[in-house]
MMTF fields as JSON, N, C-alpha, C and O atoms, coordinates in Angstrom:
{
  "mmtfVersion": "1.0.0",
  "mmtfProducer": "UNKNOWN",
  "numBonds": 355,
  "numAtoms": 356,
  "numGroups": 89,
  "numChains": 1,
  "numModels": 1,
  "chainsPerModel": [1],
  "groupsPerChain": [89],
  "chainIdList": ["A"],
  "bondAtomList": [4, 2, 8, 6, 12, 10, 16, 14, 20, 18, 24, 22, 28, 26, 32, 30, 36, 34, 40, 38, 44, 42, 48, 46, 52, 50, 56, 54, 60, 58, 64, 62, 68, 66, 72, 70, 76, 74, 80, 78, 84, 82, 88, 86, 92, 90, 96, 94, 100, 98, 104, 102, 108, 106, 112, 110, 116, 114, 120, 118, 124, 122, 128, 126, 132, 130, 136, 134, 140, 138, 144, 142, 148, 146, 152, 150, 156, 154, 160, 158, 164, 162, 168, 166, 172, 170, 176, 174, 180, 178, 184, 182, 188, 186, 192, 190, 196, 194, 200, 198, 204, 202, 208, 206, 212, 210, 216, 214, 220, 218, 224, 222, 228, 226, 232, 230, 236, 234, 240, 238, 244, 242, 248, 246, 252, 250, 256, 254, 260, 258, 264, 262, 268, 266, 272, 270, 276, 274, 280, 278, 284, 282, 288, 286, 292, 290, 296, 294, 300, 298, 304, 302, 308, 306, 312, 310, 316, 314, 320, 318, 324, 322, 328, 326, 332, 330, 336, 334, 340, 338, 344, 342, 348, 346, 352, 350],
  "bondOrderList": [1, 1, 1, 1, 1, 1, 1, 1, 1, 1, 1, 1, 1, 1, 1, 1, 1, 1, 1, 1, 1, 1, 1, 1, 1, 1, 1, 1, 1, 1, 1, 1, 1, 1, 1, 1, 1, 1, 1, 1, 1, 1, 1, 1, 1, 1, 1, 1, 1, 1, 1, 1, 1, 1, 1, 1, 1, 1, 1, 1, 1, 1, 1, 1, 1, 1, 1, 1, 1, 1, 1, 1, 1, 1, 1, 1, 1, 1, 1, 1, 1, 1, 1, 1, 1, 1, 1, 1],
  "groupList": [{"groupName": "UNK", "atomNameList": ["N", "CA", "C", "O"], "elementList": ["N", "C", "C", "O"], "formalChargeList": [0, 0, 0, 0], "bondAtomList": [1, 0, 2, 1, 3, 2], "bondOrderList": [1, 1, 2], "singleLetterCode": "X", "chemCompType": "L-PEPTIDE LINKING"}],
  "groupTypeList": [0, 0, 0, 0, 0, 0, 0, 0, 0, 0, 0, 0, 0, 0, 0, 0, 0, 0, 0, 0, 0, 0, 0, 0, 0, 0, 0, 0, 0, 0, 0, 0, 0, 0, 0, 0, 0, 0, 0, 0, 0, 0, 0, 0, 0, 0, 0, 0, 0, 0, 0, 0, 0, 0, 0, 0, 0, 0, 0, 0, 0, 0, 0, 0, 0, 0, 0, 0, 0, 0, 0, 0, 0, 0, 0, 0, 0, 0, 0, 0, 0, 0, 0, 0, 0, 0, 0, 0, 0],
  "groupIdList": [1, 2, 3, 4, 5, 6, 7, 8, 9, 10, 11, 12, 13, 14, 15, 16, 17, 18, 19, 20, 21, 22, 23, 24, 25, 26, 27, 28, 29, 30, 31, 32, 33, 34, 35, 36, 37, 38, 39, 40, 41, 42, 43, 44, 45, 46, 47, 48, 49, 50, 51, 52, 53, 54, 55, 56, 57, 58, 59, 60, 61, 62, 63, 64, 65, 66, 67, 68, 69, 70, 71, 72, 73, 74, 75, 76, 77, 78, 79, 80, 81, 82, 83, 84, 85, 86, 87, 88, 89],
  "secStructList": [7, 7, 2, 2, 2, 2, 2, 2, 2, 2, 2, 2, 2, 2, 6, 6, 6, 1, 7, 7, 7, 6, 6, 7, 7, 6, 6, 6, 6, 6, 1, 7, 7, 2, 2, 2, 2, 2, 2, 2, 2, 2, 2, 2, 2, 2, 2, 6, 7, 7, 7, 7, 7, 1, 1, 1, 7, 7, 4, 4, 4, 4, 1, 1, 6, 6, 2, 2, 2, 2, 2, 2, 2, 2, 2, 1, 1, 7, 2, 2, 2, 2, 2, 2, 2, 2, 2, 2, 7],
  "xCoordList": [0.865, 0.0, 0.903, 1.779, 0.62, 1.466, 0.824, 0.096, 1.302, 1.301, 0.252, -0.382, -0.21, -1.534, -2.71, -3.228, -2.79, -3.679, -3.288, -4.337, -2.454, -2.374, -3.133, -4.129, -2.566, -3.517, -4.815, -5.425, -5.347, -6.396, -7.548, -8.77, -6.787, -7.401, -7.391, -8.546, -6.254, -6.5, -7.385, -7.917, -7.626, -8.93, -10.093, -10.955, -10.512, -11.442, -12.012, -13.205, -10.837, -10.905, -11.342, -12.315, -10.682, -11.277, -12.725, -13.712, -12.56, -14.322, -15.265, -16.357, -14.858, -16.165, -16.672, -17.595, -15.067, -15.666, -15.545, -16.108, -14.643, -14.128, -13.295, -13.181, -12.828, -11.696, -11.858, -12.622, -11.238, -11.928, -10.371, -9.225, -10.77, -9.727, -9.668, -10.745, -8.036, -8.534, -9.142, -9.456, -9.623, -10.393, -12.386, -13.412, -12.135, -13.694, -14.673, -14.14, -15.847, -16.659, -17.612, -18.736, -16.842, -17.63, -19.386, -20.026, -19.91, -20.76, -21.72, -22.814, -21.409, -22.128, -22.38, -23.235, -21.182, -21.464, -22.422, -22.636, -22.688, -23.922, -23.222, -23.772, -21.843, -21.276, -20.896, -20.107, -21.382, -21.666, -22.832, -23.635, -22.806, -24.091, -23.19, -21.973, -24.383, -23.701, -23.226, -22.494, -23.775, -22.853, -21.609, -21.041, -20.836, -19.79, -18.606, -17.386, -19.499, -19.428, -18.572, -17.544, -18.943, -18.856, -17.649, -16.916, -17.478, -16.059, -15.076, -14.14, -15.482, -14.413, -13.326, -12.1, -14.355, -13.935, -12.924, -11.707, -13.514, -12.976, -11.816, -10.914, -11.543, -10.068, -9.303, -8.121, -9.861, -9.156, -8.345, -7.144, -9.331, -8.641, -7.74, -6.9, -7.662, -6.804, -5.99, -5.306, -5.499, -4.982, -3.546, -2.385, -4.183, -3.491, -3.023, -2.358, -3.654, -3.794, -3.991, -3.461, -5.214, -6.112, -6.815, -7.197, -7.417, -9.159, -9.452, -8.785, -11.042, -12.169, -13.309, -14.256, -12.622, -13.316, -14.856, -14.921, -16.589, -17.523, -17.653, -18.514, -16.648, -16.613, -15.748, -15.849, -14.953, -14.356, -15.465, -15.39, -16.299, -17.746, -18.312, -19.321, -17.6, -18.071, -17.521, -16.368, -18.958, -18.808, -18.076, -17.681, -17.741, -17.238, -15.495, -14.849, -15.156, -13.617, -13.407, -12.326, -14.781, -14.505, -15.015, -15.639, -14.964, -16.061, -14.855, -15.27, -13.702, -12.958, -11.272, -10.928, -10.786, -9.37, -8.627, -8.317, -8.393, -7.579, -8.214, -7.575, -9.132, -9.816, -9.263, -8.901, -9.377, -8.83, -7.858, -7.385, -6.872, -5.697, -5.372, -4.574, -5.95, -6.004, -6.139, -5.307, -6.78, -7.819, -6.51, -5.983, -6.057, -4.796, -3.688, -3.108, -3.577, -2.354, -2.473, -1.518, -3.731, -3.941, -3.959, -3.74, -4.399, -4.646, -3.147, -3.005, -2.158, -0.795, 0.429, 1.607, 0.005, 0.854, 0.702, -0.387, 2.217, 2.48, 1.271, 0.538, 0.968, 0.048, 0.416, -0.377, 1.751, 1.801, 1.474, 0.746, 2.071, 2.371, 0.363, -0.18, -0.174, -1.5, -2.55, -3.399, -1.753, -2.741, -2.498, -3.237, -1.096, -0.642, -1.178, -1.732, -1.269, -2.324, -3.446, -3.961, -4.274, -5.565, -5.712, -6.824, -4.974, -5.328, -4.936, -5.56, -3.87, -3.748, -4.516, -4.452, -5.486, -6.409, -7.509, -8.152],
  "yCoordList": [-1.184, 0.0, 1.236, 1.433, 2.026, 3.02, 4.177, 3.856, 5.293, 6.603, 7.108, 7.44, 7.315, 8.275, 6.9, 7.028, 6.027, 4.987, 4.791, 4.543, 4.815, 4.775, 5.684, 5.412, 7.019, 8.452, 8.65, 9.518, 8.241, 7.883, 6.437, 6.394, 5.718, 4.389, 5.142, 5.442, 5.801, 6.393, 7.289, 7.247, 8.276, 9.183, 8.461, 8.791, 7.626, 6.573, 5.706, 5.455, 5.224, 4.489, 5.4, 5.1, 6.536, 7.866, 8.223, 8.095, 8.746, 9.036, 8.671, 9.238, 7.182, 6.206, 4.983, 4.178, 5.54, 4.704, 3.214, 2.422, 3.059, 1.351, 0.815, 1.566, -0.466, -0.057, -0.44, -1.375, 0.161, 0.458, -0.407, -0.043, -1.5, -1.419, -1.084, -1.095, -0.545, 0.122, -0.063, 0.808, -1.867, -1.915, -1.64, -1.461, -1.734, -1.694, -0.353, 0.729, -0.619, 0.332, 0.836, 0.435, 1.95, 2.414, 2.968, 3.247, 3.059, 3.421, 2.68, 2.904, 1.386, 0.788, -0.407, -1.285, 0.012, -0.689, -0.105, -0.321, 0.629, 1.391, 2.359, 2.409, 2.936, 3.628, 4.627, 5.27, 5.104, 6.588, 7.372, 6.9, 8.512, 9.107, 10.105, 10.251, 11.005, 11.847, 13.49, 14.359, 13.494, 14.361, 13.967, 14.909, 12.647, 11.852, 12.034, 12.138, 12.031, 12.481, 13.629, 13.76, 14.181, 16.06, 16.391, 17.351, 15.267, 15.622, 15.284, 15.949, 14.185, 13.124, 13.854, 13.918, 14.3, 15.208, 16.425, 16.281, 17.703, 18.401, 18.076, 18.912, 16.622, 15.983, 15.72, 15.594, 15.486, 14.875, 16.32, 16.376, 17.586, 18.974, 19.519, 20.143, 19.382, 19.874, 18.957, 19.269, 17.952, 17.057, 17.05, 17.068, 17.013, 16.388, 17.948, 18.059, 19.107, 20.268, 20.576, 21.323, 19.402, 19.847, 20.224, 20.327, 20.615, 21.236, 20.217, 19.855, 19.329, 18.585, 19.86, 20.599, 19.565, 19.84, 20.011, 20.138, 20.182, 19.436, 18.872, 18.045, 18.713, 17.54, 16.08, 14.876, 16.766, 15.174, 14.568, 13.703, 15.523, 14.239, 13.617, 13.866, 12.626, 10.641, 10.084, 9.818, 9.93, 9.093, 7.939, 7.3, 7.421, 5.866, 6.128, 5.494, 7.49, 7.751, 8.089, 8.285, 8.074, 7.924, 7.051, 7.53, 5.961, 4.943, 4.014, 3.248, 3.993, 2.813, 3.854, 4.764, 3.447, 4.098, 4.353, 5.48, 3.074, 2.783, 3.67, 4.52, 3.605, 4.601, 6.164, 6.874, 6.379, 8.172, 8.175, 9.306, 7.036, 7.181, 7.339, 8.179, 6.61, 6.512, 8.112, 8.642, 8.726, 10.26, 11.284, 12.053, 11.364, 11.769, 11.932, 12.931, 10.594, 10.978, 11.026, 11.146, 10.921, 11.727, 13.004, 13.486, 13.859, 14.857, 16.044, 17.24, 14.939, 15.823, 15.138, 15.483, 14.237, 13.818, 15.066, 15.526, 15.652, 16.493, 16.421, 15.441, 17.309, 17.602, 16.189, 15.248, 16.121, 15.374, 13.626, 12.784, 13.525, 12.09, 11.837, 10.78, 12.657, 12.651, 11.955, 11.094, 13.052, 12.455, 10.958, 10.187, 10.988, 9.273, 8.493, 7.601, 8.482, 7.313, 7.462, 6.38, 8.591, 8.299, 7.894, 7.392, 7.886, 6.977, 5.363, 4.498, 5.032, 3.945, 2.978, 1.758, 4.203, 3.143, 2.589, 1.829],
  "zCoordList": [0.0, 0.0, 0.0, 0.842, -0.989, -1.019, 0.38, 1.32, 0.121, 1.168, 0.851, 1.853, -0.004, -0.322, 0.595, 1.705, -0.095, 0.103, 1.781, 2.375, 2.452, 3.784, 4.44, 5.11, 4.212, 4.577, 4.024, 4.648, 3.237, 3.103, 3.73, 3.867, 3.91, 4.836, 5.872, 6.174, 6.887, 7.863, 8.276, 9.385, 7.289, 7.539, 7.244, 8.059, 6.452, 6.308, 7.415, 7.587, 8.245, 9.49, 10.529, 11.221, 10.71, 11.814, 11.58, 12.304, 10.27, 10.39, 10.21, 10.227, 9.913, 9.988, 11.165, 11.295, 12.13, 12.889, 13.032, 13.789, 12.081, 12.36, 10.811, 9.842, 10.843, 10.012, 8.543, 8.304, 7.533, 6.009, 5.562, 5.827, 4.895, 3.685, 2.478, 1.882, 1.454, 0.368, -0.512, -1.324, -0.596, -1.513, -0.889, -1.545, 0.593, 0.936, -0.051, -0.299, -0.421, -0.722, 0.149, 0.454, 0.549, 1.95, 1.732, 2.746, 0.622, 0.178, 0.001, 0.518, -0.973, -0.776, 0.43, 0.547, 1.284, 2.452, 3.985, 5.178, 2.999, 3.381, 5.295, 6.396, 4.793, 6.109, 5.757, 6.449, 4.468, 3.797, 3.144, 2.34, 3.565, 2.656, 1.947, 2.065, 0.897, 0.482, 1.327, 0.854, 2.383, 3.449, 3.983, 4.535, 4.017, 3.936, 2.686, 2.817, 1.33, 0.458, 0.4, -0.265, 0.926, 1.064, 1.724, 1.488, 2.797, 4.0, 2.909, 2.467, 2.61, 2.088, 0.891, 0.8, 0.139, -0.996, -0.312, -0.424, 0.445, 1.367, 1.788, 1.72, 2.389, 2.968, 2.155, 2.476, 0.357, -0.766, -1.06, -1.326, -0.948, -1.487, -0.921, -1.569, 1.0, 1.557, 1.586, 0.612, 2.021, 2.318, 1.505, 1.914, 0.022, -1.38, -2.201, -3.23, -1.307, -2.278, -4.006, -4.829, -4.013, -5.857, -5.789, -4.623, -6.49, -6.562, -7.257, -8.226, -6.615, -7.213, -8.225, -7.953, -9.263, -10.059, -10.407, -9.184, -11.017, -10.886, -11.358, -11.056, -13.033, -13.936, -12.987, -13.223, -11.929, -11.443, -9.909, -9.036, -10.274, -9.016, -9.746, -10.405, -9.667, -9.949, -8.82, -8.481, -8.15, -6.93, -7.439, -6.464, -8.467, -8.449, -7.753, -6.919, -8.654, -8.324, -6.46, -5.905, -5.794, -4.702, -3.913, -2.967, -3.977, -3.292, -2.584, -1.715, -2.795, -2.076, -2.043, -2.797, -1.263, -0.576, -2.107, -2.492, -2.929, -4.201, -4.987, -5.607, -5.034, -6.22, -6.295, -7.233, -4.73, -4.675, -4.594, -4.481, -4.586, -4.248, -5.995, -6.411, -6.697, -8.772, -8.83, -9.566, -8.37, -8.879, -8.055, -8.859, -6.892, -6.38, -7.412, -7.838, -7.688, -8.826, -10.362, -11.129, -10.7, -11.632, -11.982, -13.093, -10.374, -10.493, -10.192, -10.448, -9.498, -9.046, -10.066, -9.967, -10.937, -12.207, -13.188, -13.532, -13.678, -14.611, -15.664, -15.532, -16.674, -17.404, -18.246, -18.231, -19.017, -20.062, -19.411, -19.938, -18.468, -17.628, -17.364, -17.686, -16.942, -16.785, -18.128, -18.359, -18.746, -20.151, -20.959, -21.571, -20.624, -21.234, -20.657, -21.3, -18.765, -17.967, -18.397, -18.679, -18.641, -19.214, -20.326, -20.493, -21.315, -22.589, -22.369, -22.985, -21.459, -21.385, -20.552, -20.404, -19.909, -18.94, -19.382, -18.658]
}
């Protein structure tokens, strides 16, 4: 598990109250709403320092530790390095 995905399991585990792994889907494990939603994102902006976009709310890119940890470094990967992972994904 890399560092992002650590600090992220960790705030996951704090504010939900018991313990999340990165692949758990906290959402549909029914230990999120979309006011959860709302922190979560908030912790993704300060945390990581990006701006969530409104084109990047797709709950899917946030539903499990790995996922934001994918959307993290998409979003702090150089412009060019960015665009090559997205065509190759």
């Amino acid at each position: 598990m890399n560092s992002i995905t650590e600090e992220i399991t960790e705030f996951l585990t704090a504010a939900l109250r018991r313990p999340v792994a990165p692949d758990d889907d906290y959402f549909e494990l029914g230990l999120a709403d979309s006011l959860f939603a709302l922190e979560l994102v908030t912790f993704v902006e300060e945390r990581f320092s990006i701006a969530v976009e409104v084109e990047d709310l797709d709950l899917d890119s946030f539903r499990t530790a790995e996922r934001i940890t994918r959307f993290v470094s998409r979003k702090t990967a150089p412009a060019g390095l960015a665009e090559s992972r997205d065509q190759s994904a």
